[in-house]
TORDRENGU-131299 format. One line per 10 residues: number of its first residue (from 1); their letters; for each residue x, y, z of N, C-alpha, C. Coordinates in steps of 0.001 Angstrom, whole numbers, always signed. Example, Ala and Ser with C-alpha at 12.3 -4.5 7.8 and 13.67 -1.06 7.14 Angstrom:
2
1 = as = +13190/-5690/+7800/+12300/-4500/+7800/+13200/-3300/+7800  +12850/-2250/+7080/+13670/-1060/+7140/+12900/+30/+7870
***
This chain:
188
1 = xxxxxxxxxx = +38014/+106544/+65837/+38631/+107847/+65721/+38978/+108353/+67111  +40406/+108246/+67191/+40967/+108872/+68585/+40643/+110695/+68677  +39919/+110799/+69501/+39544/+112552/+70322/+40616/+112827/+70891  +41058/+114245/+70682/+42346/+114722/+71420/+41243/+116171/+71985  +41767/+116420/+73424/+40779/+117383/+73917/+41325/+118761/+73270  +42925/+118854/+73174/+43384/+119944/+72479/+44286/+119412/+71765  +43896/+120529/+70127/+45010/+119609/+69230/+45390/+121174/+68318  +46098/+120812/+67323/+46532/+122573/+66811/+45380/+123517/+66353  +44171/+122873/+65949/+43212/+123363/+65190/+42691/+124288/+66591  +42455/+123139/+67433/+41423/+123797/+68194/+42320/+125134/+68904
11 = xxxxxxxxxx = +43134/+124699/+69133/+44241/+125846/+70338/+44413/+127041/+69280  +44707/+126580/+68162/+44288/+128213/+66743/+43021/+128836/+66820  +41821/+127914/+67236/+40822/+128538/+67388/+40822/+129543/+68679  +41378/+129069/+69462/+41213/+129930/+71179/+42293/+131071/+70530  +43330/+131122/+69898/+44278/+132491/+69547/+43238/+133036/+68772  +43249/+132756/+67805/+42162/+133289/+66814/+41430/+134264/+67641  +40661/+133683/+68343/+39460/+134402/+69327/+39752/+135121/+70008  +41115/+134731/+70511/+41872/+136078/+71556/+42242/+137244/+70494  +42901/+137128/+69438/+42885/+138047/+68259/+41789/+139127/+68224  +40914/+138366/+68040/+39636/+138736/+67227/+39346/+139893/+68639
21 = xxxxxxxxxx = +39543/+139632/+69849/+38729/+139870/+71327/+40064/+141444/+71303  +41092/+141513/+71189/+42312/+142633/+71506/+41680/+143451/+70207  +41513/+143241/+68886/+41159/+143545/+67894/+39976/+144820/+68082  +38800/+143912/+68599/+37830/+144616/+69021/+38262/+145868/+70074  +38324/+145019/+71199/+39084/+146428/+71905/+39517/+147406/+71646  +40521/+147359/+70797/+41326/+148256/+70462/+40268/+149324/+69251  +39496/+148995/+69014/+39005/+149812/+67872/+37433/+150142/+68437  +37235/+149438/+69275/+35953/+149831/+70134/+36694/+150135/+71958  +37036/+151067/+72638/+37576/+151077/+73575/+36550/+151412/+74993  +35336/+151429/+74283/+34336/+151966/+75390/+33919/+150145/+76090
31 = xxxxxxxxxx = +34516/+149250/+74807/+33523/+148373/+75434/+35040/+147645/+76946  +34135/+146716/+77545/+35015/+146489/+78723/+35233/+144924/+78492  +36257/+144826/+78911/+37895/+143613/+78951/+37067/+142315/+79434  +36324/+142444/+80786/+35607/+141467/+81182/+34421/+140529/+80299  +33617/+141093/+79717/+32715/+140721/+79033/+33310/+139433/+77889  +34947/+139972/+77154/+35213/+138958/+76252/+35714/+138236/+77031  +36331/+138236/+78801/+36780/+137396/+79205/+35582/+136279/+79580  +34520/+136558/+80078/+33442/+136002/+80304/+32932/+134942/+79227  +33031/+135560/+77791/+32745/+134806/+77104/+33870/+133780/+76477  +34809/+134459/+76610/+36212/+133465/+76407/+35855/+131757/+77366
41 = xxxxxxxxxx = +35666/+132522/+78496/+35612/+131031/+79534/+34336/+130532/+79415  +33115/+130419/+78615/+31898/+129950/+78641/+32237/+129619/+77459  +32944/+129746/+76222/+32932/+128861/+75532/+33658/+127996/+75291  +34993/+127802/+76482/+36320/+126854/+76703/+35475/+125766/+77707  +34689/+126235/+78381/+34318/+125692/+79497/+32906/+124419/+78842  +32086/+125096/+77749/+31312/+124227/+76652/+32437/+123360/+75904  +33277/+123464/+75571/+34366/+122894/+74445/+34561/+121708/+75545  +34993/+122238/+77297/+35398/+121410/+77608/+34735/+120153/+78237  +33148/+120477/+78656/+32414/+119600/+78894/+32224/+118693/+77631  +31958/+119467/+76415/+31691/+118096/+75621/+33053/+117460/+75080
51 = xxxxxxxxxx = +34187/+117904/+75319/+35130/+116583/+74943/+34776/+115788/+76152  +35036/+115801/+77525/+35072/+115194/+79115/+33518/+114157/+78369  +32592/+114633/+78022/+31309/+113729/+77533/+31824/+113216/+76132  +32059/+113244/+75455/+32460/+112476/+74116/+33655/+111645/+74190  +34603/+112145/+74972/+35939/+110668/+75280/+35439/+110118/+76220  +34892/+110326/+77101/+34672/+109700/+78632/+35494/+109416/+79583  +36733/+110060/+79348/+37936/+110357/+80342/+37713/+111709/+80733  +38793/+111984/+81756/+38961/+112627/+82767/+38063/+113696/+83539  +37133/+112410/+83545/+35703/+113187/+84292/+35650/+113666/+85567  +36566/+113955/+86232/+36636/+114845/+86992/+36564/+116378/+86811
61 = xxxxxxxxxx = +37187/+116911/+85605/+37163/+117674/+85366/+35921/+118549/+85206  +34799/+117690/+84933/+33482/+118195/+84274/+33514/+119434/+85668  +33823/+119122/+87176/+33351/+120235/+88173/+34087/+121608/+87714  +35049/+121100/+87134/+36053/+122749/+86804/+35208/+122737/+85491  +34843/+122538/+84894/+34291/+122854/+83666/+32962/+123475/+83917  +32298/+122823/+84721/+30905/+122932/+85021/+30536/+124669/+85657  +31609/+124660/+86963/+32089/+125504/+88170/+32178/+126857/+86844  +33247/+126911/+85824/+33503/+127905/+85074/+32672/+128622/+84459  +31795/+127690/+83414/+30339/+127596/+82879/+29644/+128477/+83910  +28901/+127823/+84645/+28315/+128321/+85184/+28221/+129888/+86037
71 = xxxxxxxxxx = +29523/+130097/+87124/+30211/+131205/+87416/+30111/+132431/+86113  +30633/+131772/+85105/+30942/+132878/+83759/+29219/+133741/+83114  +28421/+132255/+83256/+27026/+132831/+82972/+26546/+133875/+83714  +26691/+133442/+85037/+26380/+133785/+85922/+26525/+136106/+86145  +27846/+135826/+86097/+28660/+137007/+85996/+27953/+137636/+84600  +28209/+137165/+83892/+27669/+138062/+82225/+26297/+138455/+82768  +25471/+137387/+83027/+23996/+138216/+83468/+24087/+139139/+84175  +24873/+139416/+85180/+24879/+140206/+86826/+25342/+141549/+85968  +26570/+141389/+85077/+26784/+142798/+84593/+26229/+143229/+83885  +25502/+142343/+82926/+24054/+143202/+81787/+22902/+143505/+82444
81 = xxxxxxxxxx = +22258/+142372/+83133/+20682/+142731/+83560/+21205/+143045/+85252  +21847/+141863/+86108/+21161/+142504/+87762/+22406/+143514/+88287  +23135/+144061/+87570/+23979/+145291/+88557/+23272/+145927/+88980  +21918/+146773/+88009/+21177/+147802/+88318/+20633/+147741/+89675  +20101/+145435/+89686/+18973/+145838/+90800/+19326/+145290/+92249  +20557/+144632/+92071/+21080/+143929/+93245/+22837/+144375/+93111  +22896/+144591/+94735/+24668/+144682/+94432/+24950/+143387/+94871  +26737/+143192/+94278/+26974/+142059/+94752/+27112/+141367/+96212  +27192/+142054/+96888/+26741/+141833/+98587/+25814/+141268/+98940  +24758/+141181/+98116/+23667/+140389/+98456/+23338/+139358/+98100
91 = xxxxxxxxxx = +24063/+139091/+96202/+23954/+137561/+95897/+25098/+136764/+95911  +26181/+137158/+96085/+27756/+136620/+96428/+27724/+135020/+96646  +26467/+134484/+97931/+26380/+133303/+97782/+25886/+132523/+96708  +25431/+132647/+95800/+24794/+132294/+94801/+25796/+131441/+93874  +27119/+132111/+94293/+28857/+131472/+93753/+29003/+130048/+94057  +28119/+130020/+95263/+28709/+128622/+95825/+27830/+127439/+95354  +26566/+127662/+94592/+25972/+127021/+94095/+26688/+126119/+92989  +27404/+127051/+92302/+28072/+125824/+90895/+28926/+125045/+90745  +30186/+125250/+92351/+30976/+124237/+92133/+30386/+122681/+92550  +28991/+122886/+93522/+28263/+122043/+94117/+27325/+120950/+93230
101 = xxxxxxxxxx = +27082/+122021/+92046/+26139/+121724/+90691/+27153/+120631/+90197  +28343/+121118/+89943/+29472/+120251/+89002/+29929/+118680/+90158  +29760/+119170/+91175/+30040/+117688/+92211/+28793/+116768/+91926  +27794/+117323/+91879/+26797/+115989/+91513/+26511/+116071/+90635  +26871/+116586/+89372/+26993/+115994/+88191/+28026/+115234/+87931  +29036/+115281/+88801/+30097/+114444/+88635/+29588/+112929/+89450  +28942/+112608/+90216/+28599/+112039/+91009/+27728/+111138/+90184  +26879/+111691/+89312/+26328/+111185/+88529/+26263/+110388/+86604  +28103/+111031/+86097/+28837/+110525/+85150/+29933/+109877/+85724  +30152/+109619/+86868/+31744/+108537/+87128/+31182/+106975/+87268
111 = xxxxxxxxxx = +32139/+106714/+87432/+31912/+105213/+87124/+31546/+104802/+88729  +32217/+105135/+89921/+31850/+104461/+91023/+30580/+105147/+92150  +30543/+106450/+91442/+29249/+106885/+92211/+29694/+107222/+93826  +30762/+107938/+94131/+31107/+107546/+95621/+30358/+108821/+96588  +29748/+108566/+97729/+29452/+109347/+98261/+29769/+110517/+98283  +31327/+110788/+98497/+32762/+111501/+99024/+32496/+112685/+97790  +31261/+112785/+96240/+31460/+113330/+95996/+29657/+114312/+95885  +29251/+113371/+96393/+27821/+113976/+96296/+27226/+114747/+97572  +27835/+113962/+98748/+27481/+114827/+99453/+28201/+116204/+100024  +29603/+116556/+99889/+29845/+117801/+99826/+29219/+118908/+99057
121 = xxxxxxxxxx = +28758/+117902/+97787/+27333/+119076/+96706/+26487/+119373/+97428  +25773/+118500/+98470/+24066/+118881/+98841/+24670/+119566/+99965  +25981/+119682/+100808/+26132/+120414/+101916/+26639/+121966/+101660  +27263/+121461/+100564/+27495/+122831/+100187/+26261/+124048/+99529  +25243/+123113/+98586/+24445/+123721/+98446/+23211/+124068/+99664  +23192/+123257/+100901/+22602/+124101/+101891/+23161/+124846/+102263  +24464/+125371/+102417/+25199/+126048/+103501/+25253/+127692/+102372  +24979/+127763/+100930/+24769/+128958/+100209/+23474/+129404/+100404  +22762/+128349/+100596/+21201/+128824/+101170/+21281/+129538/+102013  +21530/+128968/+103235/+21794/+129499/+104587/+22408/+131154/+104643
131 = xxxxxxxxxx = +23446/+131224/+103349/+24179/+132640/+103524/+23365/+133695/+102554  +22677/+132721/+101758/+21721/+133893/+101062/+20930/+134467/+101467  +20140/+133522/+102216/+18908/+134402/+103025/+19742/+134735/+104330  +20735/+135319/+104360/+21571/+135462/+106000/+21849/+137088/+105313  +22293/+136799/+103996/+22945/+138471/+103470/+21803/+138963/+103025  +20821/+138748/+102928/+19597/+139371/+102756/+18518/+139423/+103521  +18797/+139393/+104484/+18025/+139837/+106220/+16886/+139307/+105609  +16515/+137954/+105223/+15796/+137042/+105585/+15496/+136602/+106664  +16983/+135566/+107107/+16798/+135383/+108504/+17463/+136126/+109526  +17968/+136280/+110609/+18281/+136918/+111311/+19213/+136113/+112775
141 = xxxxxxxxxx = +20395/+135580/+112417/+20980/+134948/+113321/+22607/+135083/+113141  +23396/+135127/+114197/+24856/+135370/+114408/+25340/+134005/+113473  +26715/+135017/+113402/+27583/+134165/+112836/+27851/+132438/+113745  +28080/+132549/+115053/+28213/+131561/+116141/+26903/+130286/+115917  +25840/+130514/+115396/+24655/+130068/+115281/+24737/+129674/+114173  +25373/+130143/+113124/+25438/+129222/+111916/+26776/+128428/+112278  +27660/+128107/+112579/+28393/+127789/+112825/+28168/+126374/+113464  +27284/+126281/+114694/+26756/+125512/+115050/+25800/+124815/+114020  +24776/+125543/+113638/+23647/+124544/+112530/+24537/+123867/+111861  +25990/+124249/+110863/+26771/+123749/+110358/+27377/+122741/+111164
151 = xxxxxxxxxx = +27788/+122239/+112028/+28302/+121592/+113040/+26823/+120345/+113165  +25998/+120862/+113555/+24859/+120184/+113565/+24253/+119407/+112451  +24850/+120029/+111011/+24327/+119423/+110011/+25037/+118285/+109247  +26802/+118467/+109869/+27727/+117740/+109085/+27379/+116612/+110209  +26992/+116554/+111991/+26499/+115496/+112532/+25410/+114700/+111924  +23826/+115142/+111258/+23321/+114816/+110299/+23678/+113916/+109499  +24432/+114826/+108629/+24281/+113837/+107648/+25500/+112765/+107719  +26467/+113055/+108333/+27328/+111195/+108887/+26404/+110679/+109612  +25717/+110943/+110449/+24930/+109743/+110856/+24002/+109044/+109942  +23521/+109528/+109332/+22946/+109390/+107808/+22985/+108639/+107054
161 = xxxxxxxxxx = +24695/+108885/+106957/+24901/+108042/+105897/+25531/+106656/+106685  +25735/+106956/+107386/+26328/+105290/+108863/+25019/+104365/+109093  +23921/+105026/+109441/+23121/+104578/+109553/+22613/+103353/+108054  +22390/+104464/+106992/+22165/+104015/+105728/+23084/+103309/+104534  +24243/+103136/+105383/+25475/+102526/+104830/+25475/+101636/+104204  +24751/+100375/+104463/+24303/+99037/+103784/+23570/+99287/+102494  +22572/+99749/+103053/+21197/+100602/+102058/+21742/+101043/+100430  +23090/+101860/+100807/+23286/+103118/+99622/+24236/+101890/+99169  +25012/+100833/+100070/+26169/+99965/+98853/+25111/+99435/+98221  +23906/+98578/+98908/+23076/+97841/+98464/+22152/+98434/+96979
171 = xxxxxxxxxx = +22219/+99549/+97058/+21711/+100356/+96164/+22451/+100818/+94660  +23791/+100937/+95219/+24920/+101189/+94141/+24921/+100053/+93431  +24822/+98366/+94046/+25433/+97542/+93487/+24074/+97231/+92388  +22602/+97584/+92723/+21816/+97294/+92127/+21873/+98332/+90983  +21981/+99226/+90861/+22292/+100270/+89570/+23225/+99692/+88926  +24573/+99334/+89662/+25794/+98807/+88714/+25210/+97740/+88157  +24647/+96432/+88657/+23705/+95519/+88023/+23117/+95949/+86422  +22116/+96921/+87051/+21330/+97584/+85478/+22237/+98043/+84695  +23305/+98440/+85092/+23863/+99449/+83915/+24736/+98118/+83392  +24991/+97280/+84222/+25996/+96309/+83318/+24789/+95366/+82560
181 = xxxxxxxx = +23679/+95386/+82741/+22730/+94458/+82059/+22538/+95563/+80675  +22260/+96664/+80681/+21615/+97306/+79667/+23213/+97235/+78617  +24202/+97421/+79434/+25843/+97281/+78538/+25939/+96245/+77794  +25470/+94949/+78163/+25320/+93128/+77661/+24389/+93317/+76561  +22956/+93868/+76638/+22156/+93968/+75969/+22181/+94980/+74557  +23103/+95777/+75000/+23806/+96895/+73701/+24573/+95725/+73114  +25516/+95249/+73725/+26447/+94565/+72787/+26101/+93694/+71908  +25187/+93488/+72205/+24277/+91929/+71694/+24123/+92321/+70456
***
């Protein structure tokens, strides 16, 4: 059975829902525009991870899927529970966490596993660290100084991975090994 990621049913379902979302509005006007948009994209963004997991094509996408998901959750909580107790000035970095989430999950459903996509995740997810506790007078250092640690850290980790270069093919090829042994052993 051929999967189509969008087909008439489903794309009637997303009008439908937009219907249903102007509908409401219009007859409830206190409530606010964002909230159905929020949920509009958390449940396009679920629709769209599990087709990307059930065809097993165009898995790239899972980071925009993932990135959306996540962001959208993210936001719905901030305007129900933390507006009261945090403004957004203080957790803003917290944004940069999910497109980073969706790179190594991508890193971890593609077929070649390439560096090029895992480690912009773990750099990116230090470098939201770094600005979280920076906008929340945690730590206490100039912009010029992160700038440098950043400079210092992208030296890191290329040497890193130059150093460990052999190591991580040597490592890939032994996973590709297992996964093509456990593939032989399904077929069987």
């Amino acid at each position: 059975m051929k999967i189509k990621l969008f087909n008439s049913k489903i794309i009637g379902l997303y009008i439908l829902f937009i219907g249903f979302f102007i509908l409401l509005k219009t007859l409830l006007p206190e409530l606010k525009i964002i909230f159905f948009l929020l949920i509009f994209f958390i449940i396009f963004s679920i629709h769209l991870i599990l087709q990307i997991l059930i065809s097993k094509k165009r898995k790239k996408l899972i980071v925009t899927a993932i990135t959306l998901l996540l962001t959208s959750l993210f936001l719905l909580i901030y305007f129900f529970y933390l507006k009261n107790y945090y403004g957004i000035d203080k957790i803003w970095p917290i944004l940069g966490f999910f497109p980073s989430i969706g790179l190594i999950v991508y890193y971890f459903i593609s077929n070649n596993r390439s560096p090029s996509s895992i480690i912009p995740g773990i750099f990116i997810i230090l470098l939201c660290i770094i600005l979280l506790l920076l906008t929340n007078n945690l730590i206490q250092i100039d912009f010029i100084s992160i700038l440098i640690l950043i400079l210092a850290g992208m030296f890191i980790f290329t040497g890193l991975f130059l150093i460990f270069k052999k190591n991580i093919e040597k490592f890939k090829k032994q996973l590709d090994n297992k996964n093509s042994n456990k593939n032989n052993i399904k077929n069987y």
